[in-house]
C-alpha positions as CSV (number, residue, x, y, z in Angstrom):
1,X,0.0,0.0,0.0
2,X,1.3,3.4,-0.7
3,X,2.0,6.1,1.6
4,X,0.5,9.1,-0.8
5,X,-2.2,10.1,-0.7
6,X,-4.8,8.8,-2.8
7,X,-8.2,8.7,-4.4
8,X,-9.9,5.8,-4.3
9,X,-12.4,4.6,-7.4
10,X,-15.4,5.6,-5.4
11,X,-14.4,9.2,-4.8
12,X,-13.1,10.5,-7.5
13,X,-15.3,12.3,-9.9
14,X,-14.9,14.6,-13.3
15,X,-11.4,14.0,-15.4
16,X,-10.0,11.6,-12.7
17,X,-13.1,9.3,-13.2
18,X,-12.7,9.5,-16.7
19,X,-9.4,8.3,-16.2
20,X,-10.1,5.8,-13.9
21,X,-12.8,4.2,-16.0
22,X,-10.1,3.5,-18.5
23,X,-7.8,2.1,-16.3
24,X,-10.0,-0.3,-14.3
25,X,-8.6,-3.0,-15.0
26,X,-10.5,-7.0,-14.8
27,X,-10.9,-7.2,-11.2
28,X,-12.6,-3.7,-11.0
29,X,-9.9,-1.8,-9.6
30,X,-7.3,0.6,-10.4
31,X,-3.7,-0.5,-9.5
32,X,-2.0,1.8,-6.6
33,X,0.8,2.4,-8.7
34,X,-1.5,4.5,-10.7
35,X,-3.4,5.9,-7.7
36,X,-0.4,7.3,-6.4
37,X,-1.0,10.2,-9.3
38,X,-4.3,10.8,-8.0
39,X,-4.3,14.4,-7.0
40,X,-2.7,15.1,-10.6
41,X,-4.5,13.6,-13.4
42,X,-2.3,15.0,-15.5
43,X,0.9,12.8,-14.2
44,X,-1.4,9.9,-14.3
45,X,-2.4,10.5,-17.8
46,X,2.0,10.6,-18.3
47,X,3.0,7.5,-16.4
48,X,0.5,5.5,-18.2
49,X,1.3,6.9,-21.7
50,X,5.0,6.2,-20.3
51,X,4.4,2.6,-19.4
52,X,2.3,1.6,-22.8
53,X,5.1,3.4,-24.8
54,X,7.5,0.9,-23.0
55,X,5.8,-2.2,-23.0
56,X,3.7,-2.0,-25.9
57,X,5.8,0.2,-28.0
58,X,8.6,0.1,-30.8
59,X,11.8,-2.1,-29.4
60,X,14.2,-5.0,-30.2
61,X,12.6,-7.3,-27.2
62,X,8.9,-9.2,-27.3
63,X,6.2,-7.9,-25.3
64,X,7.3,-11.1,-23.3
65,X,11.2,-10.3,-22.5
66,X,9.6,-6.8,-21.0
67,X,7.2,-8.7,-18.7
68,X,10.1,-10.9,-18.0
69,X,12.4,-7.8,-17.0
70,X,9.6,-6.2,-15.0
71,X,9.1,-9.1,-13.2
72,X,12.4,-9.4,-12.5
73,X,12.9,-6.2,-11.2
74,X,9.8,-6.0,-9.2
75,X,11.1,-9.0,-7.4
76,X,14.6,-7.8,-6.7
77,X,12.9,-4.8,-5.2
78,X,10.2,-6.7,-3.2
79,X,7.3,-4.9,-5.0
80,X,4.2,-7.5,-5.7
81,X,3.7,-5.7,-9.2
């Protein structure tokens, strides 16, 4: 759980809804590591644009050697994403 301040699904209202209502993802819920830019959607809008443009985007590796990497990583640093 984060230590920032955040807006939860239920509160937020206008752009951030909008914004959440993309990003929900199969469970019904928005990940905290996107919650964490609650109080500015526009640094939400950024870190997802961010993360599509390096998973999804243009690169010499699969889409599965990045989810390898990630995993990796989040593992090193004891994070469960």
């Amino acid at each position: 759980m984060a230590w920032i301040k955040m807006i939860n699904e239920t509160d937020a209202s206008g752009k951030l809804k909008a914004l959440y209502d993309k990003l929900t993802n199969s469970e019904g819920i928005v990940d905290n590591i996107l919650k964490i830019h609650s109080l500015n959607p526009p640094s939400l809008t950024r870190h997802f644009e961010f993360y599509k443009t390096l998973m999804r985007g243009k690169s010499g590796l699969s889409r599965t050697q990045r989810e390898m990497i990630a995993v990796v990583v989040s593992s090193i640093n004891k994070c469960h994403y």
